[in-house]
Each structure stands twice: as C-alpha cells, then as structure tokens.
N, C-alpha and C positions, 0 to 999 in steps of 0.2 A: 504493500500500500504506500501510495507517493505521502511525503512528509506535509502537512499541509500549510506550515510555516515559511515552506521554503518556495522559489520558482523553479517550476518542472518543466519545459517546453510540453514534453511528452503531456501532460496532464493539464496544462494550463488552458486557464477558461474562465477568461474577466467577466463575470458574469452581474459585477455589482455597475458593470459602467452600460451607459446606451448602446444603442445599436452599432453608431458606426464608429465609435470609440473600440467597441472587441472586435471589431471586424479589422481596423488599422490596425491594434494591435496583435490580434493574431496574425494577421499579413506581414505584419512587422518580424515574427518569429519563424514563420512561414519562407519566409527569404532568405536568413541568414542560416533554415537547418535545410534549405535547398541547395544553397549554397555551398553546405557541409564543412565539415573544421580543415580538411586539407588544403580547401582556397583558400580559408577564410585566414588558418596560420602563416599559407604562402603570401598573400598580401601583406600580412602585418611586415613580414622576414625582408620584401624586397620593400618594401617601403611605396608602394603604388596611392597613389590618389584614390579618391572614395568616388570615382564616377559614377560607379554602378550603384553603388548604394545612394549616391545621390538623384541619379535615373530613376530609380525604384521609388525614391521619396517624392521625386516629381511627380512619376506616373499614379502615384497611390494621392497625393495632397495631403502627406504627411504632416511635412514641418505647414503648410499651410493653414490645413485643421488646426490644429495644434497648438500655433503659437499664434493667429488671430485673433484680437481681444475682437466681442461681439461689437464693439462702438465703431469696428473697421472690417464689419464681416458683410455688411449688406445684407442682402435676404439671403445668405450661408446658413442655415441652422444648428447647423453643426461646429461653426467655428466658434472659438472661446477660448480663454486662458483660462485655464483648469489645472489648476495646481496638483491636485489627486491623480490625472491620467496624464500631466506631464512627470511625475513621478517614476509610475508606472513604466512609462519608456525610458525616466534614464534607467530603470533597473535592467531593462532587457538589453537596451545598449552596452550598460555594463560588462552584462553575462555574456557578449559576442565578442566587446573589443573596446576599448578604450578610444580606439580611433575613431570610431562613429560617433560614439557619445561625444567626443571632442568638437565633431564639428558642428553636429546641434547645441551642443550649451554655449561656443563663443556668436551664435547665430542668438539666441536667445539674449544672449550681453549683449549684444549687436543692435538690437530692436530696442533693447530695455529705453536708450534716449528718444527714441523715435515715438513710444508709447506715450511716454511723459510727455510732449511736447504737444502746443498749442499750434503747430505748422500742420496745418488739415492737410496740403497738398504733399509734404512727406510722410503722413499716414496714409495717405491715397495708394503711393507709390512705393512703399515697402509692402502693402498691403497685394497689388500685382506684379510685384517681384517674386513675393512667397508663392503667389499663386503658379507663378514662371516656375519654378523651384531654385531661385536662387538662395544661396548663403548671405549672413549675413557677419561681420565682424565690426570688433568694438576697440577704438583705436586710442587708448586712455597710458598705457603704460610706455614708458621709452628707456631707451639704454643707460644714461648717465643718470638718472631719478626715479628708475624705477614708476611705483604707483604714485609717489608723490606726488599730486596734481597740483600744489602750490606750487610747482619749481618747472612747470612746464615748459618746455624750448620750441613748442611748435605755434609759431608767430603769425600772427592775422592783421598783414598792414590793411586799415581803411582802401576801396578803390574809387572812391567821389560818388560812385552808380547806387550806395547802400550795400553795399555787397563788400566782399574782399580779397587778398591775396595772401595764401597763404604757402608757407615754406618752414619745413622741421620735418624730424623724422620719428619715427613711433616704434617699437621693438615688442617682441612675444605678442606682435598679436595672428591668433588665428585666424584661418579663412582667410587672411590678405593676400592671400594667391589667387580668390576668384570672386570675392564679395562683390553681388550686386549696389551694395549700401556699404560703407563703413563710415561708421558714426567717433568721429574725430574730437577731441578735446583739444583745445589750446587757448591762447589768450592773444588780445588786440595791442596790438604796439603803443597805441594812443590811449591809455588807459589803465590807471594804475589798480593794485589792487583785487579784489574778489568781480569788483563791477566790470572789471574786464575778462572772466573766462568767457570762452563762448564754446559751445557743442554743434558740429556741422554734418553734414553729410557729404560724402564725398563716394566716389567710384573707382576701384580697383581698375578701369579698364580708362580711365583718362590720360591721355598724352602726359598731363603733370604729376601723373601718380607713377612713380617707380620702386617696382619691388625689387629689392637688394638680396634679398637667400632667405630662406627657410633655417632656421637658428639652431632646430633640433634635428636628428638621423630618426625619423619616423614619418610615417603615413600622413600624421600630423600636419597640416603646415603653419607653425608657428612663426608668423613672418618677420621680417623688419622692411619696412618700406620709407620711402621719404619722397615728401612733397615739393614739388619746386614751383615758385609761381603758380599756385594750383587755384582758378578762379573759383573761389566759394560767392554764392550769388546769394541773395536774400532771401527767395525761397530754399537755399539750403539750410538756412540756419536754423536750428533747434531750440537752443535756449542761450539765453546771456545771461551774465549776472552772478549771481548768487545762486537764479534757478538750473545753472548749468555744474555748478560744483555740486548740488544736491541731486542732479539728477544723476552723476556718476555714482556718489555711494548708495543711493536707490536703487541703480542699476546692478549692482555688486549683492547688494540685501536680497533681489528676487534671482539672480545666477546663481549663488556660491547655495545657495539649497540644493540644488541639483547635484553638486558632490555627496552627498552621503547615500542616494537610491543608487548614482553610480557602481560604489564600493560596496555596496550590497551585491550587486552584479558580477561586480569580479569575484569576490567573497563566495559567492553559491556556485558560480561554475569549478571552482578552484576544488571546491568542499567536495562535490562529486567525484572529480578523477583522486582526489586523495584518501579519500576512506574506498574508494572500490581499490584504487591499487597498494594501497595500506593490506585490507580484510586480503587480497588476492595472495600476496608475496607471503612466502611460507623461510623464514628462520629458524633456525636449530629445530626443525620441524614441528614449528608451530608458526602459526599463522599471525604477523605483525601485533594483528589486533588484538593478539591474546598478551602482550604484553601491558601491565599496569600503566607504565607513566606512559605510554601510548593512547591507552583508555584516556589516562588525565588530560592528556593535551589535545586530544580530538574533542573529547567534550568540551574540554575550554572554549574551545574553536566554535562549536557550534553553539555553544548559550550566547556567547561574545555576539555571534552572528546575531541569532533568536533576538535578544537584544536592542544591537540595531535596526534590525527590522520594526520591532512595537515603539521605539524612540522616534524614526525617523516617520510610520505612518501617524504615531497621533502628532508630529508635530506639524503634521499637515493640515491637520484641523486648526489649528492656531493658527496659520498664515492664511486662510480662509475666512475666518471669521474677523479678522483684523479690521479695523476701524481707527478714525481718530482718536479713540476714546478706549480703544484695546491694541496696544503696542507689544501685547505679553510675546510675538514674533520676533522681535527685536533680539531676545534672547537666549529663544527657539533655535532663531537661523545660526547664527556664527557656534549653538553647540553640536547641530547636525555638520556642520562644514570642520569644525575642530575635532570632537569628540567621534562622530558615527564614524570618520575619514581613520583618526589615528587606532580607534578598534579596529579596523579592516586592516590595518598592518599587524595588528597582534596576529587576528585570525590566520593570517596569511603563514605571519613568524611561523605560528605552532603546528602547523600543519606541515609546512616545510620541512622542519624537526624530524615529522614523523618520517617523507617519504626521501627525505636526503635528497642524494643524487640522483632521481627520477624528476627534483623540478628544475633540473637543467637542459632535461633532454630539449629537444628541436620538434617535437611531432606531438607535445603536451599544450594545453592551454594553459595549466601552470607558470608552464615558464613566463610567459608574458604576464599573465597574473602578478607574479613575481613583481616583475620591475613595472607597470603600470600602477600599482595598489598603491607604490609610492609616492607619484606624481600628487594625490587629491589631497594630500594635509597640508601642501605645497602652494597650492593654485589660489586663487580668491584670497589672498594674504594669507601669512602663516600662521602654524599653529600657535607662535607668540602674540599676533597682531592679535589673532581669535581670542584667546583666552583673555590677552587684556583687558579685550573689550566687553566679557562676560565680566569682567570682574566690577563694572561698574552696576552691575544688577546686584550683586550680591546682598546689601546690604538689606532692600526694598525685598528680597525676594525671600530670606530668610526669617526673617525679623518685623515685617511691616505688612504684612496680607492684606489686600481689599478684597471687596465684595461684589463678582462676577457671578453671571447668569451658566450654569454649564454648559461647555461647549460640546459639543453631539459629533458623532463621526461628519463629515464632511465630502460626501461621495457622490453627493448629487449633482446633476448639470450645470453647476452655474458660472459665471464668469467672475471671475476673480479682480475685479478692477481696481479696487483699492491700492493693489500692489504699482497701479503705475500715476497715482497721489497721493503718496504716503507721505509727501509735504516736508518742511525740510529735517535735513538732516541731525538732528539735536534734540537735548534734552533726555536723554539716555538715564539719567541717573532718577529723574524723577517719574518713570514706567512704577505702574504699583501691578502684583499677580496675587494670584489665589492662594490658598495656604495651600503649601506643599506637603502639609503634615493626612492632609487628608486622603490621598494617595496610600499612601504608608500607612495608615490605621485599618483599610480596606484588605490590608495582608496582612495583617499582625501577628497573626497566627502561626505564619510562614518561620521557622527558627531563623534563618536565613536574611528574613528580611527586618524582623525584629532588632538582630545584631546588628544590621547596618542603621538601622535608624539612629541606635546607640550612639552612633558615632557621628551622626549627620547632629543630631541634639548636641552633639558634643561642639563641630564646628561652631553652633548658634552661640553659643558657652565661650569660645576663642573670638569670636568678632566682637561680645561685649565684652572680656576682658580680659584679651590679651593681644586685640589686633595690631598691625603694624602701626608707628607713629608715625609724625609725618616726616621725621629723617628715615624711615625703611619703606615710606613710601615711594621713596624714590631708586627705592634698589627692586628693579621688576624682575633680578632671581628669585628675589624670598617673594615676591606676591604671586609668582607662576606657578610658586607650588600651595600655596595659598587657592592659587585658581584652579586646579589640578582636583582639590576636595572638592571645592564649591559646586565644579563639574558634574563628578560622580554625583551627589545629592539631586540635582538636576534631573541629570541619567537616571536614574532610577524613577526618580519623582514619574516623567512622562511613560517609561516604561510600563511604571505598574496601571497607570491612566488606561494604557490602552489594555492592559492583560484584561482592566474592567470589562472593558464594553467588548473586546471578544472571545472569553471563556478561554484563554489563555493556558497550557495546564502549570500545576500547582509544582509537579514536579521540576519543571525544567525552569520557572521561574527560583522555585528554592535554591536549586544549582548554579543559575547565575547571580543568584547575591552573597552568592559565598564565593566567588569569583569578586564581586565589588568591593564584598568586605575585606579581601585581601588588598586588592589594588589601594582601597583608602589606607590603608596600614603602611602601606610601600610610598605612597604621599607621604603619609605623619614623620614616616624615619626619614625620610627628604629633606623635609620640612627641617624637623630636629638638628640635621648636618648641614642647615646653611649660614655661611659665614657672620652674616649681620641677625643672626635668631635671640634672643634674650635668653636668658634661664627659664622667665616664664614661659615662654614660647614652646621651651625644649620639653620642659616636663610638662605640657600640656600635649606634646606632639606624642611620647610618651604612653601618655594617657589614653589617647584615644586608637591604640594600635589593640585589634581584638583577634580573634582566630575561629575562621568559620564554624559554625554546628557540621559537624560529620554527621553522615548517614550512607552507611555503604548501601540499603539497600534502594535508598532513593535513586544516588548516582547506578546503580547496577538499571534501575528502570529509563532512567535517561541514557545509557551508553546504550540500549537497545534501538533507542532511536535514531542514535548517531551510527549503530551497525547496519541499517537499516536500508542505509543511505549507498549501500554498495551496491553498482548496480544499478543503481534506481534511474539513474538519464549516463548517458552516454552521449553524445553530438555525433549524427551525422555523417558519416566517412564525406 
C-alpha cells in the first residue's frame, strides 16, 4: 500500500483540487515519467536547455494557468494565483529535477513586479507572453552587491520623452537566456535616494540587452547580462519610488515559498531509491535494513521529511488567508524557505549514510539529489539572512498572542491577491499570532511532544530572563542560535496544526518530536559554547537540554512504514 504522506507518481491523484488543476497536474507527471529517468538524468549530465519541457508547458498552459492572477485572466476561468496548487507543482518539479523547478520559480520572481504594479499595459503583456509560453526572469541581484538593492549600479539616465536610458549589468539571474519580460531594478541618475529606484521591464531579445554567460555548469541558466543604452520607455516602467524597493522584497516574500515544496520533491524521490536499494543490498548476509543505526537514520529521514511536508502544507493556509490585518505569513514564509530547505539537507545527509557509494553513481536520481538539495537554503537569501529575520517575531510570537478567527485548510479555488498588495515592506516587529501553546496542548499526551514543549516553555523562560542585551545584540553568532530554538518551536507549532485537521498518525508524529527534542538540545549546547554567552545564558542552555521518551515499540511500528517504502515507485526506464 502506497504511503499516503508521501508523492507516489504511481498513485497520485489531486483529487482535492478542480478539474483542470488535476488534469495539469497529472499531465505534469504524465510527461516527465514518459519521459522516463534515462532522459530525464541524460539532460540534467549534458547540461541541455529545458525546451521540451518548456514546449510541453506551452502546449498544456501550464505556467499560464498557473501563474495568472484572475484580475489578468479575462474570461480564463481557470487562471488564478493559487498558492495551494502552485505548491503542488513545485513538489513535483522537485521530484523530477531541480532544473524545471528553477525555471518556473525565477519566472514567478519575474512576474512578482509586474503583478504589483499599476502599469495595466504591462499586465496586459506579461499576461500574453505567459499565454505565448514564455519565461519570465527577475533582474534585482548583481555581481559586486549582491541582493543589496541600496547599492545598485544599474543607472536610469532621464531621456527628455519621460522614459529612459538605461546601462548596468545584473548577475545570477535566471531565465536571462530567453525571458520574454525581465523585470529590472535600478535607480535614476537625477535623483537621490529611495525616490529614485525605479523597477522596469525590459526584453532578453533587445539589440541593448546583452547576455554575457551562464554563471553556473547546469541546465540552469543562471545568467549575467548587461544593458547598454537600453531605451526603457514609460510604458515600461513599473514602479518608482519607494513602491519599487517594496515591490522587490514582496516579490522575494511570495518566490522564496516555493523553496520548501521544492525540497520536498527532491527529498521523496531521493527517499524511494534509498530505502529500496538500502532493504535490497544484503551485508554479512543480512539485509542493510536489518541493521539498527540504519533503522535510526532512515526513520530520521522520513519523520524529518513527514514533517516538512505538515509545516510546509499548513503554512499554506497562512499565506492564503493573509490580509492587512493578518501578516502571521510574514513569519511563515522565511521559516519554510530556512527551516523546510535546511531539513531537506539532513534528510538527504542521513540517507546518504545509509546507501554510501551508491549516491555517487551516474544512473541514480540521488546523485543529483545530492548536490541540488543544496542549492535551496542558499537561494532567496540565506539561511542567516532567514533566520534573522524570524528573529524579529520572536518576541510577539512567544510571549504576546492575539486573538484570531481559525484559519481552515485553504484548498479551495480562489485567487490569492493579497500576495501582490501586501503594501510596504515594514513593521515586522509589531505582527501579533495566535498562541502557539494551543497546538501543543492538542498533543499533550504525545510523550514526545510533551518533552519538547518542556523546553519551548523553557525558551519563553530565556527571553524574559536571560535574553541577549543590547551589546550581544549585536553579535548575530549568539542570536543565530538563539534563532535556531525559536525555529524549532515554530516547527513544531504548524506541524502539529496540520496533524489536526488531517488525522495525522500519532505514531510517526511521537517519532518526530523526539527527533526535535534532540535537535533543541544540540541548539542549547551551541548556544552554551558561544563566545559572548553569560553564565546565565550557559546554565540556562544547560537547562533546557532533555532526552527523548524511548519507545522501541513505537519506532519498530514506524520503521514499518519506512520499510515499506521499498519498492513502492521506481521512475520510468
């Protein structure tokens, strides 16, 4: 019996989405197991463009469905930004290839300015590009500054018409080998200041657009391009001001989601060929999987995953029901892009353990598994920038609960538009959420989950009295591991959310809190060993180090699960 946690090809059957939402996406799956793993590896190996897959996306109105908000769909009834079945597809992207996903998420950045903006005639005309099947890329990062959009080098002289001239060069951005649209950040020569960025649109295929090389050895094209006298016209411009600094990190809030369904995707294809060639391979004449720390590290693998998966679906329901007045997404997003992202490298770690030098070989999915799982903790700022940035919830999220309506799974057809007015970028610290405690009381029963609470009451315990002052505020080692706890709390919190509302079992949930309550403990001792930590600090880090509830014969019903899984999809010859 297929695992029902997991994505089967074999088995799969979106049957919670409309009609031609399962029909895309089974077509979606439909292609790449026609395809079968022997192309699908030989592309990744020579490094080939995504034509055919972009053919197919064409010919089906993939990315068009899909990434249409209804206010740019006309009488489409099907098009809409659907945060739940654009999910859906980064998973199954994930599970084929990294390269696919790559070109739909910098296509979705791509759009993100265009969405926000008040320029009807570039809504118009992104709107029949998609339809075209073109790609689309987001041209914000550059070589010498990085993401910094305060230091930008790409210059927008006035040209008398209201329009302008623009010249600079932009780095890591995807799709600028073929983008219909590439949506450009820079700043006005004649204008100092925030009031002069402006956000453009510009064309990959303009005489004054020149791409320079592909930055990475992959399928990918990561490009660096650079503009010379490039006429940006007044209908291309997007936004100025203020509303164009805001409209980049909007744009990064609804992209960098799509990294954690991703890493679920590599994660489950990974998970399949390694417990079947785990369970297969016979040592000292028993079978891999009859060894202990074998058991332990596959289950790791698979709660870790389990995990991901109930975090990353209810936080979908969050960025759905978002409003001016429910920002609780805020600090949703950066923990699916930091936290779902760096559990898919554990996942990955422990399963690799198991099958050694089988995830080197050339004719696995693994291997690419391997080195793609790494890119996603990487992309959309890092795992420090992330964490940081949760850390300004902490305070409100722990300690200061208001009072919300519940929010309901979030599966129904609707379009998602808040996500492209989410207005400006700021005031982060005064977001107020629900008690988190509530979650946690709903399993209390759980030995597993009990213990960790232990210790998440304990963090509340370290913020009133013994948090950083404001000289260790400024040393972001000790507050990374600071943010490291607050995370896991988090984790858990939306985990057990969703175990609610879908009958979850009790066993493989208990399993992975005794997996958290370790990793919290491996924080505290972090924590305890860094440089600028107080005595309070230490013995409070100490303090909160506890040691899972054992139950052999729990984990013996979960490693069934995970044995289970031998076997169960294979890909395609």
């Amino acid at each position: 019996m297929a695992d029902q946690l997991l994505f089967n090809p074999r088995t799969y059957d979106p049957a919670h989405f409309d009609p031609e939402t399962r029909r895309l996406l089974r077509a979606t799956v439909d292609w790449f197991e026609t395809r079968g793993k022997r192309k699908l590896i030989e592309d990744y190996r020579s490094r080939a463009w995504l034509s055919d897959f972009l053919a197919f996306s064409a010919k089906e109105g993939l990315f068009a469905t899909f990434l249409t908000p209804a206010a740019a769909a006309g009488d489409h009834a099907d098009k809409r930004w659907d945060t739940a079945r654009i999910a859906a597809l980064n998973e199954i992207f994930g599970f084929y290839g990294l390269d696919y996903w790559y070109a739909w998420q910098v296509t979705i950045l791509g759009l993100g300015p265009v969405w926000q903006s008040d320029n009807a005639a570039a809504r118009t005309r992104a709107a029949e590009l998609l339809d075209q099947g073109e790609v689309f890329a987001f041209g914000l990062s550059e070589k010498t500054h990085g993401a910094d959009i305060y230091s930008t080098d790409m210059l927008l002289e006035p040209d008398g018409k209201g329009g302008f001239r623009a010249t600079g060069s932009k780095y890591y951005i995807g799709n600028g080998n073929a983008a219909g649209l590439v949506s450009v950040f820079g700043r006005r020569t004649d204008v100092e200041g925030p009031d002069g960025y402006v956000f453009f649109a510009a064309d990959s295929r303009h005489a004054a657009y020149h791409l320079v090389k592909n930055v990475v050895d992959s399928s990918k094209y990561v490009s660096e391009f650079r503009l010379e006298d490039y006429p940006v016209a007044a209908e291309d411009v997007l936004h100025t001001g203020q509303a164009a600094f805001d409209a980049a990190l909007n744009t990064v809030n609804v992209g960098k989601f799509n990294l954690c369904t991703a890493s679920i995707g590599i994660c489950e294809h990974a998970m399949y060929e390694a417990v079947t060639h785990a369970h297969n391979r016979i040592l000292y004449g028993r079978p891999v999987t009859a060894f202990p720390h074998v058991r332990r590290e596959l289950t790791d693998a698979y709660v870790r995953l389990v995990g991901m998966k109930l975090f990353s679906d209810r936080a979908v329901d969050y960025f759905r029901t978002a409003g001016p007045d429910d920002r609780r997404y805020l600090l949703f997003n950066p923990m699916t892009k930091m936290k779902v992202t760096t559990e898919g490298e554990k996942v990955i770690d422990l399963m690799w353990d198991v099958i050694a030098a089988k995830g080197f070989e050339k004719d696995t999915y693994f291997a690419q598994a391997a080195s793609e799982i790494r890119g996603l903790p990487k992309l959309e700022g890092t795992v420090h920038v992330n964490l940081a940035l949760i850390l300004k919830f902490m305070g409100n999220h722990l300690l200061n609960p208001a009072q919300y309506a519940p929010v309901p799974t979030r599966l129904d057809a609707a379009d998602d538009a808040f996500l492209f007015r989410q207005g400006p970028a700021r005031g982060l610290g005064a977001v107020r959420f629900h008690d988190w405690r509530t979650a946690y009381d709903g399993y209390a029963h759980l030995p597993n989950v009990a213990r960790f609470r232990e210790q998440a009451d304990a963090l509340c315990a370290f913020v009133t009295t013994a948090a950083p002052d404001k000289e260790q505020s400024r040393d972001l080692d000790l507050l990374l591991a600071v943010g490291q706890l607050f995370a896991l709390v988090v984790h858990g919190q939306l985990i057990l959310e969703q175990a609610a509302l879908t009958g979850a079992e009790e066993d493989v949930l208990d399993e992975l809190f005794a997996v958290l309550v370790r990793d919290f403990s491996a924080y505290a001792v972090e924590l305890h060993g860094k440089d600028s930590a107080t005595e309070q600090q230490q013995t409070w880090a100490l303090g909160a180090v506890r040691r899972p509830v054992v139950d052999a014969a729990r984990s013996a019903r979960v490693w069934e699960r995970v044995e289970a899984l031998a076997g169960a999809y294979e890909m395609a010859p």
